[in-house]
SELUM-731344 format. One record per residue (C-alpha): x, y, z; residue in three letters. Coordinates in steps of 0.02 Angstrom, whole numbers, plus 50000, padded with zeros to 5 digits. Each point is the difference from the previous one (the first is absolute). Layout:
! residues N
R     X     Y     Z resn
R     X     Y     Z  ALA
...
This chain:
! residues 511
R     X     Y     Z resn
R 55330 48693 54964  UNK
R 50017 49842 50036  UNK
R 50123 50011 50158  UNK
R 49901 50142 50078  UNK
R 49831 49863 49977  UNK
R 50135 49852 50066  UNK
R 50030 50114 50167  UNK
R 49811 50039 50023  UNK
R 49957 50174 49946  UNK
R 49897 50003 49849  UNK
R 50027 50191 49953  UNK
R 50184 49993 49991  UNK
R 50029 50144 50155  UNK
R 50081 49874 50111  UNK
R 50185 50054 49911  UNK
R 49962 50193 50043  UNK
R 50133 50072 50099  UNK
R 50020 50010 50181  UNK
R 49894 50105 50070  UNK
R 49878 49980 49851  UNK
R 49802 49958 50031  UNK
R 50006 49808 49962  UNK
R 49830 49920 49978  UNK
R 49920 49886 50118  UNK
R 49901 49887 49883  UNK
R 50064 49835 49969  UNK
R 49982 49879 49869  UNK
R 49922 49901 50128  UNK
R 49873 50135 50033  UNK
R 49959 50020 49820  UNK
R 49972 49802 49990  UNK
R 49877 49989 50156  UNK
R 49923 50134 49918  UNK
R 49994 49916 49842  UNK
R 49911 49848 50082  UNK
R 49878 50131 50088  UNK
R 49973 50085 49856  UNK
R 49996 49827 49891  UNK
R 49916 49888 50095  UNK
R 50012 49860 49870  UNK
R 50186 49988 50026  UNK
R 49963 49945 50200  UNK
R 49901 49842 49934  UNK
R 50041 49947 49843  UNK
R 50176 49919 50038  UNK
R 49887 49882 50110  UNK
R 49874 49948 49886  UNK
R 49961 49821 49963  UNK
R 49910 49886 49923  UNK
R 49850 49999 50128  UNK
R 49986 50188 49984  UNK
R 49986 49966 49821  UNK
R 49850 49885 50014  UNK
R 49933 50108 50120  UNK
R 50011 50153 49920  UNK
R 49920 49935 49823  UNK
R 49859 49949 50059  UNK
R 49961 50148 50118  UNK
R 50020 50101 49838  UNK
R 49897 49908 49897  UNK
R 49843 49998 50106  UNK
R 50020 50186 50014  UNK
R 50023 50016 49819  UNK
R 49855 49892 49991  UNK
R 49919 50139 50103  UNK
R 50066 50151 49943  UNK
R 49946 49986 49816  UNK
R 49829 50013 50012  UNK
R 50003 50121 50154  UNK
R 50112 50134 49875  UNK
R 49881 49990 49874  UNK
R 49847 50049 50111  UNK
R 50094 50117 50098  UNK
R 50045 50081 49843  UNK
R 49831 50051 49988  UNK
R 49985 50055 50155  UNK
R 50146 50129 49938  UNK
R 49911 50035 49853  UNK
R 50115 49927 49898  UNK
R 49991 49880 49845  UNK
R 50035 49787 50064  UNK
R 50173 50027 49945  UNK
R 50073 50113 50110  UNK
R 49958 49893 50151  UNK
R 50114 49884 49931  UNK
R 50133 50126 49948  UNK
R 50002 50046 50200  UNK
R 50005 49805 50068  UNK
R 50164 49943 49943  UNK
R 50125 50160 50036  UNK
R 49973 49985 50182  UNK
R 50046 49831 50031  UNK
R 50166 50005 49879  UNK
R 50075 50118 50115  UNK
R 49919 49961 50174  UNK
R 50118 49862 49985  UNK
R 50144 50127 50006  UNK
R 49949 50118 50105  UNK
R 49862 49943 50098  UNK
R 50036 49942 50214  UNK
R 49854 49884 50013  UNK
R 49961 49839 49917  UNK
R 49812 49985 50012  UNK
R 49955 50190 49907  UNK
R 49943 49992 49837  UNK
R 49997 50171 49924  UNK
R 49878 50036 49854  UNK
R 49846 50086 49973  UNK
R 49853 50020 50147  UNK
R 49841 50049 50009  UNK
R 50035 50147 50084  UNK
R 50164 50061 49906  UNK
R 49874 49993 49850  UNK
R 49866 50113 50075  UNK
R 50123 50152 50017  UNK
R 50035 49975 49839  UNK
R 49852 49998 49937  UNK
R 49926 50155 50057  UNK
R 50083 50127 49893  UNK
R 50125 49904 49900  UNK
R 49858 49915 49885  UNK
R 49950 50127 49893  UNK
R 50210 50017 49952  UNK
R 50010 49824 49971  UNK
R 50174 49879 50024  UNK
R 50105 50140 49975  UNK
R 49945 50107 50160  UNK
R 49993 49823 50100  UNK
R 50161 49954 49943  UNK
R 50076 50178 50058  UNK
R 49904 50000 50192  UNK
R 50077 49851 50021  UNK
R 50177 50068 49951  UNK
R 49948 50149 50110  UNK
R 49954 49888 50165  UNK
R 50158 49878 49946  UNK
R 50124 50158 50008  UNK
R 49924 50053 50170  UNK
R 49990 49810 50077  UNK
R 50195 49983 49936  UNK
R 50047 50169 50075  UNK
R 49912 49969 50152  UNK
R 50102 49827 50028  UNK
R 50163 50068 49957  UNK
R 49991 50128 50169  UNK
R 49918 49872 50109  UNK
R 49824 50079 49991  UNK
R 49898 49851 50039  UNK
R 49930 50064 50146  UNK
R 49902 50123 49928  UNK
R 49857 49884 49990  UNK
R 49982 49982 50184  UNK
R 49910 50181 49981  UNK
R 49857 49918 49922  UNK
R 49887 49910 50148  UNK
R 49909 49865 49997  UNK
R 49826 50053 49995  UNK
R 50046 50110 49836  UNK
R 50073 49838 49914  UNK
R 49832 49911 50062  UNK
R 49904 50141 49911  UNK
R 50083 50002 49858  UNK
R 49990 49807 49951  UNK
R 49833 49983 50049  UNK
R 49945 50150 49876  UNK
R 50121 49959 49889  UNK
R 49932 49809 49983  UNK
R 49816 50071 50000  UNK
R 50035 50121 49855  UNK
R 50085 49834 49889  UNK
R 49856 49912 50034  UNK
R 49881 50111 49934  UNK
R 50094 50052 49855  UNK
R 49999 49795 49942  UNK
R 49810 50009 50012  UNK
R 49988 50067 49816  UNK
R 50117 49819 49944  UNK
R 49867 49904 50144  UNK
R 49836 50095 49876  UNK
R 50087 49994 49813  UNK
R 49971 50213 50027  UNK
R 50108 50125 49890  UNK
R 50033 50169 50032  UNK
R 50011 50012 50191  UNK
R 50107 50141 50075  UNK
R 50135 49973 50132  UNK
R 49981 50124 50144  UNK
R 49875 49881 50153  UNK
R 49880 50094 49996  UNK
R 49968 49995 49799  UNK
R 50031 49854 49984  UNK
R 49858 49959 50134  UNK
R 49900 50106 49891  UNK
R 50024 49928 49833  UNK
R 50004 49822 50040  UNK
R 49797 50023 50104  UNK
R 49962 50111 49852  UNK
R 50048 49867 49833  UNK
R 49941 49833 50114  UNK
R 49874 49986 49884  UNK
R 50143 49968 49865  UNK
R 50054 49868 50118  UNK
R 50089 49847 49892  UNK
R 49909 49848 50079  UNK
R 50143 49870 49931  UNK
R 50122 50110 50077  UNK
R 49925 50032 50157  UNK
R 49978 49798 50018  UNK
R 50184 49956 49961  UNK
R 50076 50151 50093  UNK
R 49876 49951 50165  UNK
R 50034 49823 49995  UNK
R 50207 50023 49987  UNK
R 49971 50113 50155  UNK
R 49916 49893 50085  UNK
R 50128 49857 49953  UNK
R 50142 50085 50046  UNK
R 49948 50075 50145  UNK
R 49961 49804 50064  UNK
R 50159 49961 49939  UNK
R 50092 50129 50082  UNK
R 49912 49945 50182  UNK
R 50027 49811 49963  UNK
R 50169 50031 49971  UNK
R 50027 50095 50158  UNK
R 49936 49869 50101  UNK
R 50113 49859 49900  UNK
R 50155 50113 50048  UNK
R 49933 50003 50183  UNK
R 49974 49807 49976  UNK
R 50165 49978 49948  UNK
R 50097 50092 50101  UNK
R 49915 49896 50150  UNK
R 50027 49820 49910  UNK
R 50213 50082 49998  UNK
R 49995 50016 50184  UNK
R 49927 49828 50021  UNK
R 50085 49892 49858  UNK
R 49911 49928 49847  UNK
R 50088 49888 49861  UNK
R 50088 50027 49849  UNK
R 49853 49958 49876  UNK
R 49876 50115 50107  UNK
R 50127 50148 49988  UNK
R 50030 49999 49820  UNK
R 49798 49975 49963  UNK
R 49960 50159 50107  UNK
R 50146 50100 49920  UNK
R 49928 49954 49825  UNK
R 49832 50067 50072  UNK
R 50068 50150 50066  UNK
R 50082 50031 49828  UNK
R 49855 49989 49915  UNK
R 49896 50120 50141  UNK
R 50147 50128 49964  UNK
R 49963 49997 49814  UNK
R 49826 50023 50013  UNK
R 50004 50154 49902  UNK
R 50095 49928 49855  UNK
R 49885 49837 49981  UNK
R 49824 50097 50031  UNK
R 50063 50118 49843  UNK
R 50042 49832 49885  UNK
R 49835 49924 50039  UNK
R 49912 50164 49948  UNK
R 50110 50023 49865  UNK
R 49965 49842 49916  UNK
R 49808 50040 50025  UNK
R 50024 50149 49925  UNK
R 50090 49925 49855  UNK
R 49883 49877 49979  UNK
R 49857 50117 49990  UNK
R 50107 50084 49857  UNK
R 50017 49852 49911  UNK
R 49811 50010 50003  UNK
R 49993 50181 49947  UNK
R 49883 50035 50169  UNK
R 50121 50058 50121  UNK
R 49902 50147 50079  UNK
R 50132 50006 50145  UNK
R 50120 50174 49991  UNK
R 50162 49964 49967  UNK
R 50165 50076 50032  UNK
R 50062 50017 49821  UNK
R 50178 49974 49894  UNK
R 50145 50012 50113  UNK
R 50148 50039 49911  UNK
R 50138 49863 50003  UNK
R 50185 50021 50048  UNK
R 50114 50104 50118  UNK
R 49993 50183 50032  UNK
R 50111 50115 49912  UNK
R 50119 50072 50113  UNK
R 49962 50198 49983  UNK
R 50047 50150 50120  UNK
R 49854 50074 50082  UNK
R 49932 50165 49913  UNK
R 50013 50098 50163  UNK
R 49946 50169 49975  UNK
R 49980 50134 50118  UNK
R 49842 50041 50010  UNK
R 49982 49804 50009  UNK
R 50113 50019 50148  UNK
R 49906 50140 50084  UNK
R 49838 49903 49985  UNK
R 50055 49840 50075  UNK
R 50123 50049 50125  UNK
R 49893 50005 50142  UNK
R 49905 49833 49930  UNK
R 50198 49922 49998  UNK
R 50030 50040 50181  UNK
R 49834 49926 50073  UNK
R 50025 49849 49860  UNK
R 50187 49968 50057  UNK
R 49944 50017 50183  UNK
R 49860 49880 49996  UNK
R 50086 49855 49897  UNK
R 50148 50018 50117  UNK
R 49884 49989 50142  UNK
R 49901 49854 49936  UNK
R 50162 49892 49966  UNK
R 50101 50034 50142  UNK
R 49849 49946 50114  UNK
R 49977 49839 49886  UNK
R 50199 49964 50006  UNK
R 49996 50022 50205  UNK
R 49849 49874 50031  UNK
R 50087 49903 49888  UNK
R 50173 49999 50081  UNK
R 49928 50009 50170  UNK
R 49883 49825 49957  UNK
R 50163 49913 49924  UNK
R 50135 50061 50128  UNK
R 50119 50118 49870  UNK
R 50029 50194 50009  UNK
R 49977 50119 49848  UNK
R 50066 50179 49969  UNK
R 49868 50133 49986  UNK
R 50131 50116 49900  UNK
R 50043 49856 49867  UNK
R 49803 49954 49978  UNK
R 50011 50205 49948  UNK
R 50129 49955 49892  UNK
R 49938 49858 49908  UNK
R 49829 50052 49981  UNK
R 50059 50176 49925  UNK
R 50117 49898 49884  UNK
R 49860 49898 49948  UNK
R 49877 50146 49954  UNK
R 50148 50104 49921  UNK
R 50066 49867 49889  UNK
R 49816 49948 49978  UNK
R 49948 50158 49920  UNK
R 50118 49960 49852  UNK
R 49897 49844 49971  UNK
R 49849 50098 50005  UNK
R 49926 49947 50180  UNK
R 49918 50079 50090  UNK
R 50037 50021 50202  UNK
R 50029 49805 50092  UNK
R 50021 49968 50183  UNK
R 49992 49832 50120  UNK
R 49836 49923 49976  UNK
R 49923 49883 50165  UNK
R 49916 49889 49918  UNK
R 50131 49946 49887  UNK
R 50138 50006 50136  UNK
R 49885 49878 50094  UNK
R 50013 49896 49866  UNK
R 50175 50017 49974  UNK
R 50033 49951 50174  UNK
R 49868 49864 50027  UNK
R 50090 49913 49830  UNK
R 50154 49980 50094  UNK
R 50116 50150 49908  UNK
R 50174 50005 50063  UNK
R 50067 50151 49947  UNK
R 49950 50161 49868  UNK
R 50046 49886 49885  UNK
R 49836 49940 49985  UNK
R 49962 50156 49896  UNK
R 50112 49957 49860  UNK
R 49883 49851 49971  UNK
R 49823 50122 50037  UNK
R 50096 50105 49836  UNK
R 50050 49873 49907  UNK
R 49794 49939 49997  UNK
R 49915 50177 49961  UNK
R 50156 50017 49858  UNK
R 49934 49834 49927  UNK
R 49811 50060 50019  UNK
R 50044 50142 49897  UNK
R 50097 49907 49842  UNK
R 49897 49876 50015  UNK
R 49804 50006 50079  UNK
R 49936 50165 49926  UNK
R 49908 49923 49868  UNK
R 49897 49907 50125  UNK
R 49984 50161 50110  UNK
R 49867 50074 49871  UNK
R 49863 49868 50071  UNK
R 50011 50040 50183  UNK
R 49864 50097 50049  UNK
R 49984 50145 50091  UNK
R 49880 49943 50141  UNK
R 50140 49867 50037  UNK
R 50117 50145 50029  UNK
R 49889 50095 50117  UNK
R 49961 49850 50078  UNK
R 50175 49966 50061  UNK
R 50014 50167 50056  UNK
R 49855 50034 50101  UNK
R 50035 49834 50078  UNK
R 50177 50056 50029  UNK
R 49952 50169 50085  UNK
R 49838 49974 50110  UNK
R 50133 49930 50131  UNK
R 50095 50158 50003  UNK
R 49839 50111 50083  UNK
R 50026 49995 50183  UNK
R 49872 50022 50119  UNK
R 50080 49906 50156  UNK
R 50115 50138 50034  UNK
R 49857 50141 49976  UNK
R 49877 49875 50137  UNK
R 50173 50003 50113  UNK
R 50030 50176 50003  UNK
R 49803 50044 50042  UNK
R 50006 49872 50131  UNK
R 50128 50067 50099  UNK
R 49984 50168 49968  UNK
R 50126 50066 49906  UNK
R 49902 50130 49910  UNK
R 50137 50090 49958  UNK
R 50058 49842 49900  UNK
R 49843 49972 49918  UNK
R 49969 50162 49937  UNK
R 50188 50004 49900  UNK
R 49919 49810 49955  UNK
R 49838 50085 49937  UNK
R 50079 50157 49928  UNK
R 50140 49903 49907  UNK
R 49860 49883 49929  UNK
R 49885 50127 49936  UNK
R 50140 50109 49931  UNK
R 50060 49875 49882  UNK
R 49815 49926 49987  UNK
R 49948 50179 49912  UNK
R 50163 50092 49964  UNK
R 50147 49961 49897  UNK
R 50082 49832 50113  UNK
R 50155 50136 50021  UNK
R 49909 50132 50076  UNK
R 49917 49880 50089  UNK
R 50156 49938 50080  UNK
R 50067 50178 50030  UNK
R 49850 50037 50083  UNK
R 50003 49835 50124  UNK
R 50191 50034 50044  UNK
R 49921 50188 50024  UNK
R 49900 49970 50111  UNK
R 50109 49860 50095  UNK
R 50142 50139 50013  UNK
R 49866 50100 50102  UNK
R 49938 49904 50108  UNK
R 50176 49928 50046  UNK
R 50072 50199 50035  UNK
R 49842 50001 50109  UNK
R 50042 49864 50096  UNK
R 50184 50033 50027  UNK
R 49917 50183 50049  UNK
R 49913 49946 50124  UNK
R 50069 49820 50081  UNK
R 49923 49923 50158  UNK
R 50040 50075 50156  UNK
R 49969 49930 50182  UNK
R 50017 50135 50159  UNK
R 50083 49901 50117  UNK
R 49988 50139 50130  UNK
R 50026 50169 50051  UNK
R 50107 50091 50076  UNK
R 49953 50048 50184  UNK
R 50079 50164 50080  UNK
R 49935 50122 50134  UNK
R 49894 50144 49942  UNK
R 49956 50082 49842  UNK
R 50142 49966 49931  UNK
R 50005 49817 50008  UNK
R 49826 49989 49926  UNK
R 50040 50102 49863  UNK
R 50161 49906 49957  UNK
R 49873 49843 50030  UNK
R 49861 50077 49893  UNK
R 50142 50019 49854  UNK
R 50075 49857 49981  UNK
R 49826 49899 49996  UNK
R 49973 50119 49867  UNK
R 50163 49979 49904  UNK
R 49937 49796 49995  UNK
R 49814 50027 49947  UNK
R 50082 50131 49846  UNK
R 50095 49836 49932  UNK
R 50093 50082 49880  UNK
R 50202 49982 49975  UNK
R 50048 50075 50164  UNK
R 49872 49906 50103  UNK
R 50050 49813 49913  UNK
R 50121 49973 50136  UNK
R 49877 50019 50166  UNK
R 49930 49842 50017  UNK
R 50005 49838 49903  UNK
């Protein structure tokens, strides 16, 4: 075997006889398809010493970041603080093998943990565990034949609708956290109507810390903007050593906002405990230690529930990373593959589901951070694992005196960003109704309906109204054709017909 490897065939066929099919791959074909395939074998044999420094503390602030964000977002999910955790540190581990850009940070997301929670809460971990095993198997499959451009069918105005209902719906479900309310269903509408109907079961302590943290972070969030801004300016015009490493320590601590406004309410909650009057809700015992690697109890009528939920799951977290992992590249001058950001992510929600997590995919804010702390390659994300690992050995006893306002807090502050209205006032400005009513339909669909029908619905109606434009595309007369009697003007009279029809015969007239 070795001698047919030695003279480049790896199946052994090249000593066939004459006349004999041979095959044409190479070991050399196998190896650049290795490194395609393996991305972390291009990089690695380059890595020094500055990458290192680089790279650790990129993935620190993130983990910084990250830690707090899974355990609210794990309530967004409808799943207990834990499980936030159990899907934060699988993605990273193995973004650093398979993943094409250096900035992404895959975990969970706001909106990865609405789809979930729609239908999967009332099955618990297990059913989250096996839609994300589901939407892994399709992302995977999807990469393997090259299918990233299957996103291009969803338009822009339908991913504008979505976010913006998506965020609004988050939002009001971390009301009940903002009030100290209980029993509060899920579906928008309800939960509009339970939260107006128990106000007067409003928590007042609650309600004070959870406002003030939004507040706080939201200010926070726009001062650090503008520092960024600041900074980047100051780069282009020179600034000395001891300036850059003050605002870098600034900016550090403006990334882990998050993380230090839930110590400093911790440790007012705890000291309101110590008093026996803490009358602030609390998130509860959070079991220590790793996940036990189990299979996922896939059953079928598990899998004809959530098959159509897997598709629109898998589509939108491939969608929402591969746009994050362009700007990304684009900003910082490096190309990424769309079919091996398929890859990764699927690996990272299949082998995820083991560890009981729930779906993950590449999260904006924390790639911003990632890549505004200097990361140098994915091997930031060893050191973003290594941090929510230690959280769980080690910080779940703490975790019991965070409170739940603090939580919602941090993600209404996180989402309110996501609604946007500029592209809505764009499209009514110039007209594109067309536009604006997939905009309008896509938003109330998933405002009202389940966020996949809503989403089937937008790229519905999209799908129309592009067959009706292709139907019927713009056509300019650019004359007719003269001729002497009748028959010229009926030969003129039809072919200024066949343009005004502009349908697929017609297309060619006129331009």
């Amino acid at each position: 075997w070795w001698w047919w490897w030695c003279r480049g065939c790896w199946c052994g066929c090249c000593v066939a006889p004459p006349g004999a099919m041979r095959c044409r791959v190479t070991s050399d074909d196998v190896e650049a398809y290795l490194r395609r395939r393996l991305p972390v074998v291009g990089w690695l044999p380059r890595y020094s010493w500055s990458h290192l420094r680089g790279d650790m503390v990129a993935g620190l602030s993130v983990g910084m970041m990250v830690v707090p964000q899974a355990l609210a977002y794990a309530t967004i999910a409808g799943q207990n603080p834990q499980y936030g955790l159990f899907s934060s540190f699988v993605g990273p581990f193995l973004y650093f093998l398979f993943g094409s850009s250096k900035d992404v940070s895959l975990g969970p997301t706001a909106i990865m943990c609405l789809l979930v929670s729609a239908d999967v809460a009332r099955h618990d971990a297990v059913a989250a565990s096996c839609l994300a095993l589901l939407a892994g198997v399709l992302q995977l499959l999807l990469g393997l034949v090259e299918g990233g451009f299957v996103v291009e069918f969803i338009s822009l105005p339908v991913i504008s609708g979505f976010t913006s209902a998506a965020a609004i719906t988050i939002a009001a479900g971390q009301l009940k956290y903002l009030l100290g309310l209980t029993h509060i269903r899920r579906p928008f509408v309800q939960c509009l109507h339970d939260t107006f109907a128990q106000l007067g079961h409003t928590n007042g302590w609650d309600l004070l810390m959870g406002g003030c943290c939004v507040v706080l972070l939201a200010g926070l969030r726009l001062y650090k903007d503008r520092r960024v801004q600041a900074q980047a300016q100051n780069k282009q015009e020179g600034s000395s050593r001891r300036s850059r490493r003050s605002r870098a320590v600034l900016l550090a601590l403006l990334n882990a906002r998050n993380a230090l406004v839930v110590v400093a309410c911790a440790l007012i909650s705890y000291g309101l405990s110590r008093l026996n009057k803490n009358p602030l809700s609390l998130i509860g015992d959070v079991p220590a230690g790793l996940p036990e690697p189990r299979v996922p109890q896939l059953n079928a009528a598990m899998l004809r529930e959530y098959a159509l939920k897997a598709v629109v799951v898998a589509l939108i977290g491939f969608l929402e990373s591969i746009a994050i992992a362009k700007a990304f590249a684009r900003k910082n001058r490096y190309r990424v593959d769309a079919s091996q950001e398929l890859i990764a992510i699927g690996l990272a929600n299949v082998v995820g589901s083991f560890f009981q997590a729930f779906p993950v995919t590449g999260s904006f804010s924390r790639t911003a951070v990632n890549a505004q702390s200097g990361v140098r390659t994915p091997a930031g994300g060893l050191w973003t694992g290594t941090v929510v690992i230690v959280a769980l050995l080690l910080l779940t006893p703490a975790f019991v005196y965070i409170p739940k306002a603090v939580l919602g807090a941090i993600i209404i502050a996180a989402v309110l960003p996501m609604v946007d209205a500029r592209l809505a006032w764009h499209l009514l400005r110039s007209r594109q109704w067309l536009d604006a009513l997939v905009l309008v339909t896509t938003f109330c669909g998933c405002l009202f309906l389940p966020i996949e029908y809503g989403v089937l619905m937008g790229c519905g109606v999209a799908l129309c109204f592009l067959l009706f434009r292709v139907s019927r595309p713009p056509v300019r007369t650019l004359g007719t054709r003269g001729g002497g009697g009748g028959g010229g003007g009926g030969e003129g009279a039809g072919g200024e017909r066949e343009a005004e029809a502009g349908g697929i015969l017609g297309s060619g007239v006129g331009v």
